[in-house]
Kinemage of the C-alpha trace (Angstrom):
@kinemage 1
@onewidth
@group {chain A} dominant
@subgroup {mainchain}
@vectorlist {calphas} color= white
{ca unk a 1} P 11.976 29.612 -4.864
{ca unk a 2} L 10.195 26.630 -3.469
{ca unk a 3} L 11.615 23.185 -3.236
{ca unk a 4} L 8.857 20.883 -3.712
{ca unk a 5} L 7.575 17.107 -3.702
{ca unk a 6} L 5.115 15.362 -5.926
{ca unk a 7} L 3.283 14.994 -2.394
{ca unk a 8} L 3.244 18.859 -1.342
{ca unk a 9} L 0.418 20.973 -3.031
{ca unk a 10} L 1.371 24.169 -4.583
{ca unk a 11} L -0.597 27.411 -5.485
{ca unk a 12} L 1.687 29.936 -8.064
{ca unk a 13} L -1.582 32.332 -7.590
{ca unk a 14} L -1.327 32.665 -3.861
{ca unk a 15} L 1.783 34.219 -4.328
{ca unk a 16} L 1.619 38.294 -5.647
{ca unk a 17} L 5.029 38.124 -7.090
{ca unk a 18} L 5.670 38.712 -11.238
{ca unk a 19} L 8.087 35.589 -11.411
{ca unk a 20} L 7.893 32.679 -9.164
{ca unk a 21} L 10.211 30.046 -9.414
{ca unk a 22} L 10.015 26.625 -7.915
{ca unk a 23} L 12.430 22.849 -8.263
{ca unk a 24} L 11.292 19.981 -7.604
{ca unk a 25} L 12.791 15.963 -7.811
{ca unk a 26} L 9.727 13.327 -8.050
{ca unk a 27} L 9.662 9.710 -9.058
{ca unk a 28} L 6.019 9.516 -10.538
{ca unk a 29} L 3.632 12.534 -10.668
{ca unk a 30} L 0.189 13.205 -12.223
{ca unk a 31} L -0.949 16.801 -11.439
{ca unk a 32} L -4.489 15.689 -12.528
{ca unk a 33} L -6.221 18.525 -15.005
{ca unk a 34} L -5.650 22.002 -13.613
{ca unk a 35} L -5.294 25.702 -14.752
{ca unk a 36} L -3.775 29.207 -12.833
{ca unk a 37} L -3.801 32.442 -13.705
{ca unk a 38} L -0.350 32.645 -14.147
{ca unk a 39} L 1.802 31.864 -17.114
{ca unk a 40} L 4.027 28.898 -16.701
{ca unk a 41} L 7.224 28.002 -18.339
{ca unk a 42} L 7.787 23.776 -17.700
{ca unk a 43} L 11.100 22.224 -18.090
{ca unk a 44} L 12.568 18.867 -16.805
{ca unk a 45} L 16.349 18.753 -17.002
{ca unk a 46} L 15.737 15.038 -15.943
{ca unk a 47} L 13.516 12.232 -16.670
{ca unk a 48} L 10.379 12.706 -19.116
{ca unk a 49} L 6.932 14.045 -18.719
{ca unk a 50} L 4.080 14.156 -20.893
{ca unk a 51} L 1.636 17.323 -20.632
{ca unk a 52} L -2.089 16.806 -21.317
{ca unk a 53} L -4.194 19.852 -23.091
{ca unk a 54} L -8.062 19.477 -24.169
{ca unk a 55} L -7.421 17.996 -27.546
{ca unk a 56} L -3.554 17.283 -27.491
{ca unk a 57} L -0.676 15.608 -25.888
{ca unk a 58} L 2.386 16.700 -25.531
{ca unk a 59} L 5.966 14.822 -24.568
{ca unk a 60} L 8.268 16.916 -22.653
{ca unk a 61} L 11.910 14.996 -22.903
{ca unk a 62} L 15.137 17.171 -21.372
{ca unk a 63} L 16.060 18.914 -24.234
{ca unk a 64} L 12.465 20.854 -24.879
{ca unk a 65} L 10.690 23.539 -22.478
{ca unk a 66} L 6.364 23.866 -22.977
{ca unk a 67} L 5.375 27.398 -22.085
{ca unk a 68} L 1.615 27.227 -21.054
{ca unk a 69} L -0.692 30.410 -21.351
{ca unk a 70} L -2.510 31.541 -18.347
{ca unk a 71} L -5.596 29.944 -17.526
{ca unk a 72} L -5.004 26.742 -20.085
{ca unk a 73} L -6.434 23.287 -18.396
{ca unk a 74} L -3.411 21.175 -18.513
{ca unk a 75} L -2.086 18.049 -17.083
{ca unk a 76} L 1.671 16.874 -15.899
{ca unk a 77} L 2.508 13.176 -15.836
{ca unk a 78} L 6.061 12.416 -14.831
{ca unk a 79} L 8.004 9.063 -15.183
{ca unk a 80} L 10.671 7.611 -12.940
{ca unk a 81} L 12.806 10.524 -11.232
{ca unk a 82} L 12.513 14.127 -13.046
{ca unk a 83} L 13.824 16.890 -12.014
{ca unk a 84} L 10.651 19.369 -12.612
{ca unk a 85} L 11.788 23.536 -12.795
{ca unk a 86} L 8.770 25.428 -13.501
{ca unk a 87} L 8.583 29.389 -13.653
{ca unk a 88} L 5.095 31.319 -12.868
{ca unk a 89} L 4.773 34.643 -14.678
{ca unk a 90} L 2.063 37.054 -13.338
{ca unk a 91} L -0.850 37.708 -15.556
{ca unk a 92} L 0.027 41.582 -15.492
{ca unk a 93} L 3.835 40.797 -16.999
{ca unk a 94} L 2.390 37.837 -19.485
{ca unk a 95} L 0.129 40.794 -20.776
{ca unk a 96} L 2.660 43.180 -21.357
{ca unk a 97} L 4.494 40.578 -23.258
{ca unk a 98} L 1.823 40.067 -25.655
{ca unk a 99} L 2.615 43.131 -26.983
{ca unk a 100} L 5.748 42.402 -28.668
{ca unk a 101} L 5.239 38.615 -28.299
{ca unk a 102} L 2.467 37.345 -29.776
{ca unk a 103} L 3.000 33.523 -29.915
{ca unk a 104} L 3.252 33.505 -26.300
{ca unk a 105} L -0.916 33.492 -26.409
{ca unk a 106} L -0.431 29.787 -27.304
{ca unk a 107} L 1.438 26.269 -25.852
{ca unk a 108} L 4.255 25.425 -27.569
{ca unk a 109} L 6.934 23.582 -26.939
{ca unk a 110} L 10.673 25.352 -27.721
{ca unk a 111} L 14.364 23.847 -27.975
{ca unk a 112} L 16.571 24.483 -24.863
{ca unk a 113} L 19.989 25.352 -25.842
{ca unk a 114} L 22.830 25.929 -23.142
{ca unk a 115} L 22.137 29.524 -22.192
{ca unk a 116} L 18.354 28.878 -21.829
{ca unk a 117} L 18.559 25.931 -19.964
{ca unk a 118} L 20.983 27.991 -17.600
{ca unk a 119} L 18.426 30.849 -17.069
{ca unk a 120} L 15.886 28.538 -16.545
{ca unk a 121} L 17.809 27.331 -13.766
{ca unk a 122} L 18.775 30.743 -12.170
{ca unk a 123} L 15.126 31.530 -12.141
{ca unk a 124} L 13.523 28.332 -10.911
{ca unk a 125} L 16.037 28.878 -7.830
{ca unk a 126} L 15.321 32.845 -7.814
{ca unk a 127} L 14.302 33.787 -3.868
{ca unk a 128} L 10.680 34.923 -4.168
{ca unk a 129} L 11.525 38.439 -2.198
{ca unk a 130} L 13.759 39.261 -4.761
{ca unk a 131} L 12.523 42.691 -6.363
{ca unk a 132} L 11.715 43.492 -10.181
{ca unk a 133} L 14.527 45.614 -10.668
{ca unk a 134} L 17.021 42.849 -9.578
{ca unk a 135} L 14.960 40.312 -12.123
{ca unk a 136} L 14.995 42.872 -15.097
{ca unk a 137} L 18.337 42.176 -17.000
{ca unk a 138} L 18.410 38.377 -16.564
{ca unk a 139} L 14.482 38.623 -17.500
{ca unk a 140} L 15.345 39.934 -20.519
{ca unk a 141} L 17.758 37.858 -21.537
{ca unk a 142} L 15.358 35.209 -21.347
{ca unk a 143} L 12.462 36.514 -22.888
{ca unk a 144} L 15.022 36.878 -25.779
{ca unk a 145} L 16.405 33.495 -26.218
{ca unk a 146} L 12.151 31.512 -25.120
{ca unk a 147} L 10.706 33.630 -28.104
{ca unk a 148} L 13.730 33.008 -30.612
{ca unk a 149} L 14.042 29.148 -29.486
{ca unk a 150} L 13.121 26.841 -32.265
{ca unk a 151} L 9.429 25.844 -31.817
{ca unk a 152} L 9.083 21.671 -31.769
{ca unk a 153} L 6.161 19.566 -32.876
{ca unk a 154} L 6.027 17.226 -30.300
{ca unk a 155} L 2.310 16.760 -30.094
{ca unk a 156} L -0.155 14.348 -30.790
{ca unk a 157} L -4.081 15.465 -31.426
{ca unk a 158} L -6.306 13.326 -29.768
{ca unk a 159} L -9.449 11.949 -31.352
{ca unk a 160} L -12.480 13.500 -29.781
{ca unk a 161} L -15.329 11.046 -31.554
{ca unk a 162} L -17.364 9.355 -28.669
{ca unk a 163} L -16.458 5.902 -31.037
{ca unk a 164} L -12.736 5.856 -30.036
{ca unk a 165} L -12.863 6.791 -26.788
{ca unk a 166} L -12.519 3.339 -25.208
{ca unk a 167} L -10.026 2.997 -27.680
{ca unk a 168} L -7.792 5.839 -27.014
{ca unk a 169} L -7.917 5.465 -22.807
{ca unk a 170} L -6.390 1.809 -23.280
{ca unk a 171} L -3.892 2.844 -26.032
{ca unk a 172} L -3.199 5.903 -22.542
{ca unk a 173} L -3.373 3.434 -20.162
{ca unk a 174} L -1.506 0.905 -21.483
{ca unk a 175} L 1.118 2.441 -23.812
{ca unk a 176} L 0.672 0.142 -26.026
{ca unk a 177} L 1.722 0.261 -30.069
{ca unk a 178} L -1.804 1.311 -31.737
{ca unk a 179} L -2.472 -1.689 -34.145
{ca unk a 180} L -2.770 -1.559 -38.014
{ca unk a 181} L -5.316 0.614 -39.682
{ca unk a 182} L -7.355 -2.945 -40.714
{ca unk a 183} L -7.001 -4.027 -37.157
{ca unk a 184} L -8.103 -1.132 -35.496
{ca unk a 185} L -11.253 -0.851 -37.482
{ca unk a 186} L -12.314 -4.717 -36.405
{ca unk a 187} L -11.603 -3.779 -33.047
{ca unk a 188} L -13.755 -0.560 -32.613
{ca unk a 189} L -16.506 -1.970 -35.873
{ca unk a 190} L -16.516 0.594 -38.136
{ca unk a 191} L -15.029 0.378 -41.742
{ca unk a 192} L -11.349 1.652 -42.558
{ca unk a 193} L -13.236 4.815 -44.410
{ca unk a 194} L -15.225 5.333 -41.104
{ca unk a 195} L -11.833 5.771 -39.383
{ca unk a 196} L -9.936 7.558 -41.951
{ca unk a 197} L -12.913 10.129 -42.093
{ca unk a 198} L -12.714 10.418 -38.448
{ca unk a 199} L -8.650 10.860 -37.682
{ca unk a 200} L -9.178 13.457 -40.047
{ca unk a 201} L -11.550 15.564 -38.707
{ca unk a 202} L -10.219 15.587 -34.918
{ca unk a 203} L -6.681 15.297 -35.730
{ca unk a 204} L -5.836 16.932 -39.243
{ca unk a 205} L -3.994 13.668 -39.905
{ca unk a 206} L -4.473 10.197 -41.758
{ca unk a 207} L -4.684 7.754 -39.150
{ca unk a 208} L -1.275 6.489 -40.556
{ca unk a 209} L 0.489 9.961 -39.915
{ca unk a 210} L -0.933 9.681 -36.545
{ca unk a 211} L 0.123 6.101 -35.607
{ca unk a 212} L 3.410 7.655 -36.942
{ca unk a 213} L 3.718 10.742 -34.369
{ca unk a 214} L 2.152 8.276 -31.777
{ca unk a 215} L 5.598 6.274 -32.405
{ca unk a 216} L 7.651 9.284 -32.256
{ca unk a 217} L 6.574 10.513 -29.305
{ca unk a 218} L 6.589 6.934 -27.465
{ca unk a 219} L 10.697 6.903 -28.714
{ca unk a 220} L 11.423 9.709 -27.006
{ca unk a 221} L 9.717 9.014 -23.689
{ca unk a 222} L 11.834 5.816 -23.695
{ca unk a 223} L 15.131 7.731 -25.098
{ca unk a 224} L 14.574 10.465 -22.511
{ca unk a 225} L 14.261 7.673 -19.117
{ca unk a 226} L 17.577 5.666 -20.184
{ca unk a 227} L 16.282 3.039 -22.540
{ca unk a 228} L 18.505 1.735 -25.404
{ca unk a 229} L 18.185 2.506 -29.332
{ca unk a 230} L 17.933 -1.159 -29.465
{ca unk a 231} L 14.848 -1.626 -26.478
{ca unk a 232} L 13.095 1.136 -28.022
{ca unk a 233} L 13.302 0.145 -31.904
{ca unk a 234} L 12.029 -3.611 -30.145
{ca unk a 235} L 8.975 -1.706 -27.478
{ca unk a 236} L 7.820 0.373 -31.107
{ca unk a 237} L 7.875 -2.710 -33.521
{ca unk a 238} L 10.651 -1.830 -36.250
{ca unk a 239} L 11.580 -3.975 -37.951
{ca unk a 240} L 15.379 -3.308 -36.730
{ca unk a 241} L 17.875 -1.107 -34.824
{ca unk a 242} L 18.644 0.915 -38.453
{ca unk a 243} L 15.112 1.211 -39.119
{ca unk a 244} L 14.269 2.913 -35.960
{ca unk a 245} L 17.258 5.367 -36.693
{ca unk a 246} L 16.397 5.955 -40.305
{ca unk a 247} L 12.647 6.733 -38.820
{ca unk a 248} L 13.538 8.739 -35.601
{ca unk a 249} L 16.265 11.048 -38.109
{ca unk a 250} L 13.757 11.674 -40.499
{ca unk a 251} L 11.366 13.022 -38.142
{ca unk a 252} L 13.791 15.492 -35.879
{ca unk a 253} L 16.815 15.749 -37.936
{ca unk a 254} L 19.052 13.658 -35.014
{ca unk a 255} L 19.724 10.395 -34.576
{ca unk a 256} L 18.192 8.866 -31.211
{ca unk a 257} L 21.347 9.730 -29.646
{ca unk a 258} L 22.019 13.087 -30.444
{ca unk a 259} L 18.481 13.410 -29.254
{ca unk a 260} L 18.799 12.071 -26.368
{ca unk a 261} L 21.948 14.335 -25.926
Protein backbone atom coordinates (compact mmCIF):
# COMPACT_ATOMS: atom_id res chain seq x y z
CA UNK A 1 0.00 0.00 0.00
CA UNK A 2 1.25 3.41 -0.91
CA UNK A 3 -0.02 6.62 0.51
CA UNK A 4 0.21 9.09 -2.13
CA UNK A 5 -0.15 12.91 -3.21
CA UNK A 6 -1.43 14.44 -6.38
CA UNK A 7 2.34 15.78 -6.40
CA UNK A 8 4.22 12.26 -6.02
CA UNK A 9 4.51 10.20 -9.33
CA UNK A 10 3.54 6.66 -9.24
CA UNK A 11 4.42 3.57 -11.45
CA UNK A 12 1.82 0.29 -10.62
CA UNK A 13 4.25 -1.53 -13.35
CA UNK A 14 7.44 -1.09 -11.43
CA UNK A 15 6.06 -3.08 -8.90
CA UNK A 16 6.00 -7.29 -9.70
CA UNK A 17 3.21 -7.86 -7.32
CA UNK A 18 -0.51 -9.39 -8.65
CA UNK A 19 -2.49 -6.70 -6.53
CA UNK A 20 -1.18 -3.38 -5.64
CA UNK A 21 -3.06 -1.17 -3.65
CA UNK A 22 -2.52 2.49 -3.09
CA UNK A 23 -4.80 5.77 -1.04
CA UNK A 24 -4.44 8.83 -1.72
CA UNK A 25 -6.27 12.50 -0.42
CA UNK A 26 -5.78 15.38 -3.21
CA UNK A 27 -7.52 18.68 -3.68
CA UNK A 28 -7.25 19.01 -7.59
CA UNK A 29 -5.57 16.35 -9.82
CA UNK A 30 -5.25 15.80 -13.60
CA UNK A 31 -3.19 12.62 -14.31
CA UNK A 32 -2.85 13.91 -17.94
CA UNK A 33 -3.54 10.85 -20.65
CA UNK A 34 -1.72 7.71 -19.56
CA UNK A 35 -1.95 3.84 -19.82
CA UNK A 36 -0.10 0.66 -17.64
CA UNK A 37 -0.04 -2.66 -18.11
CA UNK A 38 -1.88 -3.38 -15.24
CA UNK A 39 -5.58 -3.52 -14.66
CA UNK A 40 -6.93 -0.84 -12.45
CA UNK A 41 -9.97 -0.72 -10.34
CA UNK A 42 -10.70 3.44 -9.48
CA UNK A 43 -12.87 4.45 -6.69
CA UNK A 44 -13.23 7.79 -4.75
CA UNK A 45 -15.09 7.39 -1.47
CA UNK A 46 -14.82 11.29 -1.48
CA UNK A 47 -15.17 14.13 -3.75
CA UNK A 48 -15.79 13.54 -7.66
CA UNK A 49 -13.61 12.76 -10.57
CA UNK A 50 -14.21 12.55 -14.10
CA UNK A 51 -12.14 9.84 -16.20
CA UNK A 52 -11.23 10.66 -19.82
CA UNK A 53 -11.09 7.59 -22.55
CA UNK A 54 -10.42 8.21 -26.48
CA UNK A 55 -13.98 8.84 -27.42
CA UNK A 56 -15.80 9.06 -23.94
CA UNK A 57 -16.09 10.67 -20.63
CA UNK A 58 -16.85 9.30 -17.75
CA UNK A 59 -18.05 10.88 -14.10
CA UNK A 60 -16.89 8.97 -11.21
CA UNK A 61 -19.17 10.33 -8.05
CA UNK A 62 -18.72 8.14 -4.51
CA UNK A 63 -21.17 5.73 -5.02
CA UNK A 64 -19.68 4.16 -8.54
CA UNK A 65 -16.16 2.29 -9.07
CA UNK A 66 -14.62 2.41 -13.15
CA UNK A 67 -12.55 -0.70 -13.68
CA UNK A 68 -10.05 0.15 -16.56
CA UNK A 69 -8.51 -2.71 -18.79
CA UNK A 70 -4.84 -2.94 -19.06
CA UNK A 71 -3.17 -0.83 -21.41
CA UNK A 72 -6.44 1.66 -22.00
CA UNK A 73 -5.20 5.54 -22.46
CA UNK A 74 -7.15 7.19 -19.79
CA UNK A 75 -7.26 10.35 -17.91
CA UNK A 76 -8.17 11.28 -14.01
CA UNK A 77 -9.39 14.77 -13.18
CA UNK A 78 -10.27 15.28 -9.55
CA UNK A 79 -12.25 18.21 -7.93
CA UNK A 80 -11.83 19.76 -4.52
CA UNK A 81 -10.57 17.04 -1.88
CA UNK A 82 -11.13 13.20 -3.02
CA UNK A 83 -10.13 10.57 -1.42
CA UNK A 84 -8.64 8.44 -4.56
CA UNK A 85 -8.27 4.22 -3.69
CA UNK A 86 -7.10 2.61 -6.72
CA UNK A 87 -6.17 -1.23 -7.02
CA UNK A 88 -3.49 -2.50 -9.79
CA UNK A 89 -4.09 -6.07 -10.95
CA UNK A 90 -1.15 -7.78 -12.79
CA UNK A 91 -1.64 -8.52 -16.40
CA UNK A 92 -1.01 -12.37 -15.65
CA UNK A 93 -4.17 -12.41 -12.93
CA UNK A 94 -6.42 -9.89 -15.31
CA UNK A 95 -5.82 -12.75 -17.95
CA UNK A 96 -6.84 -15.50 -16.00
CA UNK A 97 -9.93 -13.61 -15.19
CA UNK A 98 -10.96 -13.30 -18.65
CA UNK A 99 -11.70 -16.65 -18.59
CA UNK A 100 -14.70 -16.69 -16.56
CA UNK A 101 -15.09 -12.88 -16.79
CA UNK A 102 -15.47 -11.62 -19.91
CA UNK A 103 -16.77 -8.01 -19.45
CA UNK A 104 -13.76 -7.25 -17.58
CA UNK A 105 -12.03 -6.74 -21.34
CA UNK A 106 -13.93 -3.40 -21.26
CA UNK A 107 -14.36 0.08 -18.88
CA UNK A 108 -17.28 0.18 -17.14
CA UNK A 109 -18.37 1.77 -14.44
CA UNK A 110 -20.24 -0.58 -11.50
CA UNK A 111 -22.45 0.36 -8.30
CA UNK A 112 -20.57 0.14 -4.93
CA UNK A 113 -22.70 -1.34 -2.35
CA UNK A 114 -21.46 -1.68 1.40
CA UNK A 115 -19.45 -4.87 1.17
CA UNK A 116 -17.64 -3.70 -2.03
CA UNK A 117 -16.85 -0.47 -0.95
CA UNK A 118 -15.36 -2.27 2.25
CA UNK A 119 -13.07 -4.60 0.17
CA UNK A 120 -12.08 -1.94 -1.82
CA UNK A 121 -10.81 -0.41 1.18
CA UNK A 122 -9.02 -3.50 2.71
CA UNK A 123 -7.20 -3.80 -0.53
CA UNK A 124 -6.22 -0.24 -1.35
CA UNK A 125 -4.52 -0.43 2.28
CA UNK A 126 -3.22 -4.18 1.59
CA UNK A 127 0.87 -4.12 2.46
CA UNK A 128 2.48 -4.84 -0.91
CA UNK A 129 4.68 -7.93 0.68
CA UNK A 130 1.69 -9.55 1.49
CA UNK A 131 1.69 -13.06 -0.38
CA UNK A 132 -1.06 -14.55 -2.85
CA UNK A 133 -2.19 -17.06 -0.60
CA UNK A 134 -3.02 -14.46 2.16
CA UNK A 135 -4.95 -12.29 -0.80
CA UNK A 136 -6.90 -15.41 -2.16
CA UNK A 137 -10.18 -15.55 -0.04
CA UNK A 138 -10.77 -11.79 0.28
CA UNK A 139 -9.80 -11.74 -3.65
CA UNK A 140 -12.47 -13.76 -4.27
CA UNK A 141 -14.92 -12.26 -2.56
CA UNK A 142 -14.35 -9.36 -4.57
CA UNK A 143 -14.10 -10.59 -7.87
CA UNK A 144 -17.63 -11.88 -6.91
CA UNK A 145 -19.45 -8.87 -5.83
CA UNK A 146 -17.12 -6.18 -9.09
CA UNK A 147 -18.55 -8.69 -11.76
CA UNK A 148 -22.19 -9.00 -10.20
CA UNK A 149 -22.31 -5.05 -9.35
CA UNK A 150 -24.88 -3.30 -11.41
CA UNK A 151 -23.12 -1.77 -14.48
CA UNK A 152 -23.95 2.32 -14.70
CA UNK A 153 -24.15 4.49 -17.78
CA UNK A 154 -22.44 7.32 -16.69
CA UNK A 155 -20.75 8.28 -19.90
CA UNK A 156 -20.87 10.78 -22.37
CA UNK A 157 -19.42 10.05 -26.18
CA UNK A 158 -17.54 12.76 -27.37
CA UNK A 159 -17.88 14.14 -30.87
CA UNK A 160 -14.81 13.35 -32.88
CA UNK A 161 -15.70 15.71 -36.18
CA UNK A 162 -12.73 18.22 -36.66
CA UNK A 163 -16.03 20.94 -36.88
CA UNK A 164 -16.80 20.74 -33.11
CA UNK A 165 -13.71 20.54 -31.76
CA UNK A 166 -13.34 24.18 -30.68
CA UNK A 167 -16.66 23.67 -29.58
CA UNK A 168 -16.36 20.78 -27.33
CA UNK A 169 -12.76 22.06 -25.53
CA UNK A 170 -14.74 25.31 -24.33
CA UNK A 171 -17.95 23.41 -23.37
CA UNK A 172 -14.49 21.10 -21.21
CA UNK A 173 -12.96 24.02 -20.25
CA UNK A 174 -15.54 25.96 -19.15
CA UNK A 175 -18.33 23.65 -17.89
CA UNK A 176 -20.61 25.46 -19.26
CA UNK A 177 -24.54 24.35 -20.17
CA UNK A 178 -24.18 23.42 -24.08
CA UNK A 179 -26.71 25.89 -25.73
CA UNK A 180 -29.89 24.98 -27.76
CA UNK A 181 -29.68 22.84 -30.82
CA UNK A 182 -30.56 26.32 -33.05
CA UNK A 183 -27.91 28.08 -31.10
CA UNK A 184 -25.27 25.77 -31.37
CA UNK A 185 -25.54 25.47 -35.08
CA UNK A 186 -25.10 29.57 -35.48
CA UNK A 187 -22.28 29.29 -33.33
CA UNK A 188 -20.17 26.53 -35.10
CA UNK A 189 -22.13 27.55 -39.01
CA UNK A 190 -23.45 24.58 -40.08
CA UNK A 191 -27.27 23.84 -40.40
CA UNK A 192 -29.27 21.97 -37.51
CA UNK A 193 -29.27 18.75 -40.08
CA UNK A 194 -25.41 19.20 -40.35
CA UNK A 195 -25.30 18.72 -36.56
CA UNK A 196 -27.91 16.20 -36.06
CA UNK A 197 -26.10 14.05 -38.82
CA UNK A 198 -22.96 14.52 -36.98
CA UNK A 199 -23.97 13.75 -33.02
CA UNK A 200 -25.14 10.80 -34.61
CA UNK A 201 -22.43 9.34 -36.14
CA UNK A 202 -19.73 9.95 -33.23
CA UNK A 203 -22.05 9.62 -30.45
CA UNK A 204 -25.05 7.18 -31.32
CA UNK A 205 -27.24 9.98 -29.93
CA UNK A 206 -29.49 13.00 -31.15
CA UNK A 207 -27.74 15.95 -30.11
CA UNK A 208 -30.76 16.45 -27.70
CA UNK A 209 -30.12 13.01 -25.89
CA UNK A 210 -26.66 14.17 -25.62
CA UNK A 211 -27.19 17.71 -24.20
CA UNK A 212 -29.40 15.51 -21.90
CA UNK A 213 -26.55 13.03 -20.50
CA UNK A 214 -24.23 16.17 -20.68
CA UNK A 215 -26.77 17.54 -17.87
CA UNK A 216 -26.80 14.40 -16.02
CA UNK A 217 -23.48 13.97 -15.65
CA UNK A 218 -22.77 17.83 -14.75
CA UNK A 219 -25.66 17.08 -11.66
CA UNK A 220 -23.81 14.64 -10.28
CA UNK A 221 -20.37 16.23 -10.28
CA UNK A 222 -22.09 19.06 -8.35
CA UNK A 223 -24.27 16.50 -6.08
CA UNK A 224 -21.12 14.47 -5.44
CA UNK A 225 -18.73 17.94 -4.13
CA UNK A 226 -21.60 19.24 -1.63
CA UNK A 227 -23.72 21.45 -3.82
CA UNK A 228 -27.49 21.82 -3.13
CA UNK A 229 -30.56 20.28 -5.21
CA UNK A 230 -31.46 23.83 -5.44
CA UNK A 231 -27.65 25.31 -6.82
CA UNK A 232 -27.53 22.52 -9.13
CA UNK A 233 -31.22 22.63 -10.69
CA UNK A 234 -30.07 26.80 -10.97
CA UNK A 235 -25.96 25.90 -12.51
CA UNK A 236 -28.08 23.26 -15.21
CA UNK A 237 -30.95 25.73 -16.22
CA UNK A 238 -34.31 23.95 -15.00
CA UNK A 239 -36.71 25.55 -14.92
CA UNK A 240 -37.16 24.69 -10.99
CA UNK A 241 -36.06 22.65 -7.93
CA UNK A 242 -39.03 19.82 -8.93
CA UNK A 243 -37.99 19.83 -12.38
CA UNK A 244 -34.47 18.96 -11.72
CA UNK A 245 -35.81 16.05 -9.42
CA UNK A 246 -38.41 14.82 -11.84
CA UNK A 247 -35.29 14.85 -14.52
CA UNK A 248 -32.41 13.48 -12.29
CA UNK A 249 -35.20 10.37 -11.04
CA UNK A 250 -36.01 9.57 -14.37
CA UNK A 251 -32.60 9.06 -15.44
CA UNK A 252 -31.09 6.85 -12.29
CA UNK A 253 -34.13 5.78 -10.54
CA UNK A 254 -33.10 8.15 -7.18
CA UNK A 255 -33.82 11.32 -6.34
CA UNK A 256 -30.62 13.71 -6.15
CA UNK A 257 -30.43 12.82 -2.64
CA UNK A 258 -30.59 9.31 -2.45
CA UNK A 259 -27.93 9.69 -5.07
CA UNK A 260 -25.90 11.56 -3.45
CA UNK A 261 -26.34 9.07 -0.48
Amino acid sequence: MALITGEKPFNPDTLATDVVGIAADVGRHDSGFHHHQKAQLLFAPKGCMTLAFEQQECVLPPTRAAWIPPNTVHRAHMYNVVAYRSIYFSPELYQALLETHPQLANVHIVSVNELLRALIERMAFWQWSVTSHDQHTLLALFWQELTQAPVQDLHLPSPQDPRLQTWWQTIKTKQALPSSLKEMAKSIGASEKTITRIFQRDTGMSYQEWRQQWRLLSAIEHLSIGKSVAATASLLEFSSDSAFISFFKQHTGETPKQYAG
